[in-house]
C-alpha positions as CSV (number, residue, x, y, z in Angstrom):
1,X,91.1,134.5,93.7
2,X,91.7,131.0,94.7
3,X,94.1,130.6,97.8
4,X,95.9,127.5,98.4
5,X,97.8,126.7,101.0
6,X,100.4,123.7,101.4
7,X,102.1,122.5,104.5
8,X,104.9,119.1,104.1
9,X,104.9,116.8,106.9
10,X,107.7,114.2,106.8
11,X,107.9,114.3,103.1
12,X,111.0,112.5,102.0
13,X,112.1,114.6,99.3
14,X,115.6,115.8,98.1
15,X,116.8,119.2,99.2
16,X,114.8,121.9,100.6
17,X,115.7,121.7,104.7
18,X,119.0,122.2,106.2
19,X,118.9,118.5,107.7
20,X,119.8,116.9,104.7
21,X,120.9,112.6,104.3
22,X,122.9,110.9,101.5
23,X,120.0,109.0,100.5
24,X,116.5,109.0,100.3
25,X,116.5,105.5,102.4
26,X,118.5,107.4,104.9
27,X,116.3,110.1,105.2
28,X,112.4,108.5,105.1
29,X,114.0,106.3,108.5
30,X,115.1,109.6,110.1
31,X,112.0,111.1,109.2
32,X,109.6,108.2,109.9
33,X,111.2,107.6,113.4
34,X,108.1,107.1,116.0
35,X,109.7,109.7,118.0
36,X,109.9,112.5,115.7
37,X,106.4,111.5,114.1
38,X,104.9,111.6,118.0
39,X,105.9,115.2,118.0
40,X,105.0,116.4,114.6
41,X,101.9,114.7,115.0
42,X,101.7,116.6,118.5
43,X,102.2,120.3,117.1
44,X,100.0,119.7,113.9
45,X,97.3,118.6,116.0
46,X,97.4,121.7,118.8
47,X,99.3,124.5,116.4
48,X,98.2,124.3,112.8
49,X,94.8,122.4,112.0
50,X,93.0,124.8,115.0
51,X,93.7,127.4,112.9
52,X,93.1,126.0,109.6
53,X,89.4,124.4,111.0
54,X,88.4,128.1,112.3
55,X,89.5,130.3,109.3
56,X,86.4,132.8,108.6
57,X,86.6,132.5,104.8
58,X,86.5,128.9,104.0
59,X,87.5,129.4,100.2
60,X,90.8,127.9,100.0
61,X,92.8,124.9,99.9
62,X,95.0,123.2,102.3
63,X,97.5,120.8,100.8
64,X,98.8,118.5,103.1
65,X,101.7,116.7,101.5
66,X,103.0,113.3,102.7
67,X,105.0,110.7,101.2
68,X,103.4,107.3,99.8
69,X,105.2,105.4,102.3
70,X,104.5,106.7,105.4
71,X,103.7,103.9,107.6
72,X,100.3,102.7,107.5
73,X,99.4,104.1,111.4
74,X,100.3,107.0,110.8
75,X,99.0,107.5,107.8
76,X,95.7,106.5,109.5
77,X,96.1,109.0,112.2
78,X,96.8,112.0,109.8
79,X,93.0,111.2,108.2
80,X,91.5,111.1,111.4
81,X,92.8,114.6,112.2
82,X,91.9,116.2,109.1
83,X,88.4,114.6,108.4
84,X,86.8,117.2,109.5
85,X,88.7,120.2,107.5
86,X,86.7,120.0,103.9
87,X,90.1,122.2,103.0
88,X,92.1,119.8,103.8
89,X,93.3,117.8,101.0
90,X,96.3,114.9,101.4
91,X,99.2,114.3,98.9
92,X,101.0,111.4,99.1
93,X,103.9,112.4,96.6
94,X,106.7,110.2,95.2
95,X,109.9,111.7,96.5
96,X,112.1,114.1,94.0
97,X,113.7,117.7,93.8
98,X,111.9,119.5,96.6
99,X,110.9,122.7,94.7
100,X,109.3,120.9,91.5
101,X,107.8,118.1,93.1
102,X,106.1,120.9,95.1
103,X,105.2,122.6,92.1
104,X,103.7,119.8,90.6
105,X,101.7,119.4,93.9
106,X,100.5,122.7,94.2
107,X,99.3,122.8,90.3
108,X,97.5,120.4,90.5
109,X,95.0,121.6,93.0
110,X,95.5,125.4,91.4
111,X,92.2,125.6,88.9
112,X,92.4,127.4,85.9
113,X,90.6,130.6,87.2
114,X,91.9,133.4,84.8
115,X,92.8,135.3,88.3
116,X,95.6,135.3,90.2
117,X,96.7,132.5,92.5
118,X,97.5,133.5,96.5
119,X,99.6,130.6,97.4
120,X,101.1,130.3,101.5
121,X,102.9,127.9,103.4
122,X,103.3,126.4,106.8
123,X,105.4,124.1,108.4
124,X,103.6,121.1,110.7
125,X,104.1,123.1,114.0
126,X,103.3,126.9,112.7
127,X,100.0,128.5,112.7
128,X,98.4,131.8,110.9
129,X,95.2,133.9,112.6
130,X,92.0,132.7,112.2
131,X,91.6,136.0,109.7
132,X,94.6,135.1,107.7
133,X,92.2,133.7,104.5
134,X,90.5,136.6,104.7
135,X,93.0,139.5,105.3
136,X,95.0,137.9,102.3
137,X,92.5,138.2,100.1
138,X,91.5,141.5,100.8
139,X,95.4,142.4,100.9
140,X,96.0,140.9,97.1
141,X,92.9,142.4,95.8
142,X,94.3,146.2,97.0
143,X,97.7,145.4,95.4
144,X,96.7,143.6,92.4
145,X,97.3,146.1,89.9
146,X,100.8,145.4,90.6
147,X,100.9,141.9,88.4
148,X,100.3,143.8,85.2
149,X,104.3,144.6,85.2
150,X,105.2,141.5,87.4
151,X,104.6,138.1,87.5
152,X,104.3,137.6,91.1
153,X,104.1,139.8,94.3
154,X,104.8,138.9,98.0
155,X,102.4,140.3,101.0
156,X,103.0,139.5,104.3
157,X,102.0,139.7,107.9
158,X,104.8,139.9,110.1
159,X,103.4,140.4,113.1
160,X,102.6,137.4,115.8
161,X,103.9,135.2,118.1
162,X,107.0,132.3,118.8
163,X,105.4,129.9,120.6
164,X,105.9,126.0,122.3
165,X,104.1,124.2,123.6
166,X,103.8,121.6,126.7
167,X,102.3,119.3,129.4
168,X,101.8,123.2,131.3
169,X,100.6,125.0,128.7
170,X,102.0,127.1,126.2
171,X,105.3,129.3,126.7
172,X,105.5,132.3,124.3
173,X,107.0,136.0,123.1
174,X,105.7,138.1,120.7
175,X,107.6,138.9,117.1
176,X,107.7,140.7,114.4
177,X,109.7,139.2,111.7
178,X,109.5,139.8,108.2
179,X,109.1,137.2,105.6
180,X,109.2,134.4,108.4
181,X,107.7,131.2,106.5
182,X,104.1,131.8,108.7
183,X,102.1,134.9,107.4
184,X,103.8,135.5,103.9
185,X,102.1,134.4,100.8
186,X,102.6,135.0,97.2
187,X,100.3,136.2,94.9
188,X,101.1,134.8,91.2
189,X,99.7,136.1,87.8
190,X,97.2,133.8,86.6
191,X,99.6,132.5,83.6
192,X,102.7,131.9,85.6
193,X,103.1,128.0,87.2
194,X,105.6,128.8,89.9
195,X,105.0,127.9,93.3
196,X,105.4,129.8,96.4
197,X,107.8,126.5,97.5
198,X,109.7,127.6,94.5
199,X,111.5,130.4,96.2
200,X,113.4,130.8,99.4
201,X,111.4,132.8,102.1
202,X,113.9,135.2,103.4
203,X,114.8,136.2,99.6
204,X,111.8,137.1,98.4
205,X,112.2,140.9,98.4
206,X,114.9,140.0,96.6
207,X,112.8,138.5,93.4
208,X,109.7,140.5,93.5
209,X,107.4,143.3,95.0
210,X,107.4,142.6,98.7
211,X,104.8,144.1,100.7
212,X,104.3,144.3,104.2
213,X,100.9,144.7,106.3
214,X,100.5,145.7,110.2
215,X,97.5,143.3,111.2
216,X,98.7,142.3,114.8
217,X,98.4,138.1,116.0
218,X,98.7,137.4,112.1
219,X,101.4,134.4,112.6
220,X,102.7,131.7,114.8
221,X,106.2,130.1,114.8
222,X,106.0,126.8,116.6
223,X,109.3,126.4,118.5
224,X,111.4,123.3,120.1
225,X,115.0,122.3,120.1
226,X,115.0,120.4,116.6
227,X,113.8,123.0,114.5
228,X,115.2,122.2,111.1
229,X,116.2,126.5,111.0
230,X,117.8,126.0,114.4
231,X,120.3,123.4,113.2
232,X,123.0,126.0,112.9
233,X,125.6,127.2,115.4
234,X,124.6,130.5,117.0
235,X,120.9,130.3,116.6
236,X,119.9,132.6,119.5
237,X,117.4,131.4,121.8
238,X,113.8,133.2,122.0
239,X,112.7,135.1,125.5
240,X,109.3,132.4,126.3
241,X,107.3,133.2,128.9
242,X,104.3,130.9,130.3
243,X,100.7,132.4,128.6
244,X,98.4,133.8,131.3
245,X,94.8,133.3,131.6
246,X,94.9,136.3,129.3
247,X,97.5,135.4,127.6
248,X,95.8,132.3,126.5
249,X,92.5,133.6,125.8
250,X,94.7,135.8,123.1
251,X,95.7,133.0,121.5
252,X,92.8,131.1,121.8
253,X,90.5,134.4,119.9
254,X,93.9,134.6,117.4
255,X,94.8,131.1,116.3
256,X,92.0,129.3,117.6
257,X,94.8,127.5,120.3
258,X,93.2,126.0,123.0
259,X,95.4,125.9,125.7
260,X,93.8,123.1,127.8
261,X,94.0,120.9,124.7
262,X,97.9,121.4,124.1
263,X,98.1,120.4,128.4
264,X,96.3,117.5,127.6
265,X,98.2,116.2,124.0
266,X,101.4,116.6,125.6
267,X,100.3,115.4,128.7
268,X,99.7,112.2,126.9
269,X,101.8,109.2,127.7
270,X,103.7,109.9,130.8
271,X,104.3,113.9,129.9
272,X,106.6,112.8,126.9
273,X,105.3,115.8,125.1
274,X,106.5,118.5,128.0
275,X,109.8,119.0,126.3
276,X,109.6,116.5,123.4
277,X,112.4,114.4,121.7
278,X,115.1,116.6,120.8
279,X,115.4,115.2,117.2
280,X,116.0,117.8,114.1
281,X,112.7,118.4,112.3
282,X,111.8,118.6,108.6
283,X,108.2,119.7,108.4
């Protein structure tokens, strides 16, 4: 089964996040701000590509999807970082209607196998386990049978950690929460063309077979004040704690996190990363 992963960072496209503009002018400056890209820039490099570089079954595809006009620098930067990830493959997408410019990205990786299609997504600070190719896989191929009367199925792995990270380390708590965007996937019968961005994560049990698997340390939920999911009122804080040295060995064996990398990335430039800029994020 070919797996295919796709994570946006700073795409300028029209709906899909709670921080929304009136125009798509308005909302490539918000999102280009060298602020904001600093931090995304930070997370991805500490929180998601470890995890994608270590991942034990190599067979997949990880779609990183940009717009054509992000500046120059940063675009720059973003190929340095993923050079050495033969996964890694960058789209710089035209913006338009979230869900079927997604699509249309994610379709035109997907090859035309005559199996079915495991399709996940992360946002620029979130991570999966190391194992997360390869328990997904082995998940979809026990639950297959289920696509002969449906034309998609959801599996995920609910189980991991909220995490953020800083110039002293990384502060965490451990979850479980179902159909969280880190850890679910959907598996899609091979004549269907919809997207896993082509539904809303907390609604999939809603639309199809939604299964649910144990593994523990299967997801990671990067965390920080601009969250684009913590933009509403009421949004209750999470309990972090500091990592100990065993702590961070856990997450190190996990997610492939170093912590003595994350000290040192947001370390950078007079500690600006300890905290970092309180601006809304998009992914």
């Amino acid at each position: 089964m070919q797996v295919i992963g796709i994570c946006r960072f700073s795409w300028p496209g029209i709906g899909g996040f709670q921080v929304e503009h009136e125009t798509l002018r308005e909302r490539a400056a918000y999102l280009y701000d060298p602020a904001r890209l600093e931090q995304r820039f930070r997370y991805f490099e500490c929180f998601t590509l470890p995890c994608i570089r270590a991942q034990f079954d190599p067979d997949f595809t990880f779609l990183v999807v940009i717009g054509p006009d992000l500046p120059a620098p940063w675009r720059q930067r973003l190929e340095r970082l993923v050079a050495d990830i033969p996964q890694a493959v960058i789209d710089a997408r035209p913006p338009g209607q979230h869900r079927a410019a997604m699509q249309a990205a994610i379709n035109a990786v997907r090859r035309d196998t005559g199996e079915p299609c495991l399709q996940f997504r992360l946002d620029d600070d979130d991570a999966v386990s190391v194992g997360f190719v390869h328990h997904l896989r082995a998940a979809a191929a026990e639950v297959a049978g289920l696509l002969r009367d449906n034309r998609h199925v959801a599996i995920d792995f609910s189980d991991g950690h909220i995490a953020r990270p800083s110039a002293s380390g990384i502060a965490a708590q451990r979850i479980h929460k179902p159909f969280w965007t880190a850890g679910l996937a959907v598996m899609f019968r091979p004549d269907v063309p919809l997207s896993v961005m082509n539904f809303s994560h907390n609604r999939l049990a809603r639309r199809m077979p939604s299964l649910q698997f144990p593994d523990p340390d299967m997801m990671l939920r990067g965390f920080s004040d601009g969250n684009d999911s913590r933009q509403k009122p009421g949004v209750a804080q999470p309990d972090l704690e500091p990592l100990d040295a065993e702590g961070e060995m856990r997450f190190r064996i996990a997610y492939n996190i170093d912590a003595d990398h994350v000290r040192a990335v947001f370390g950078a430039a007079g500690g600006q990363g300890q905290a970092g800029p309180t601006i809304p994020t998009m992914s």
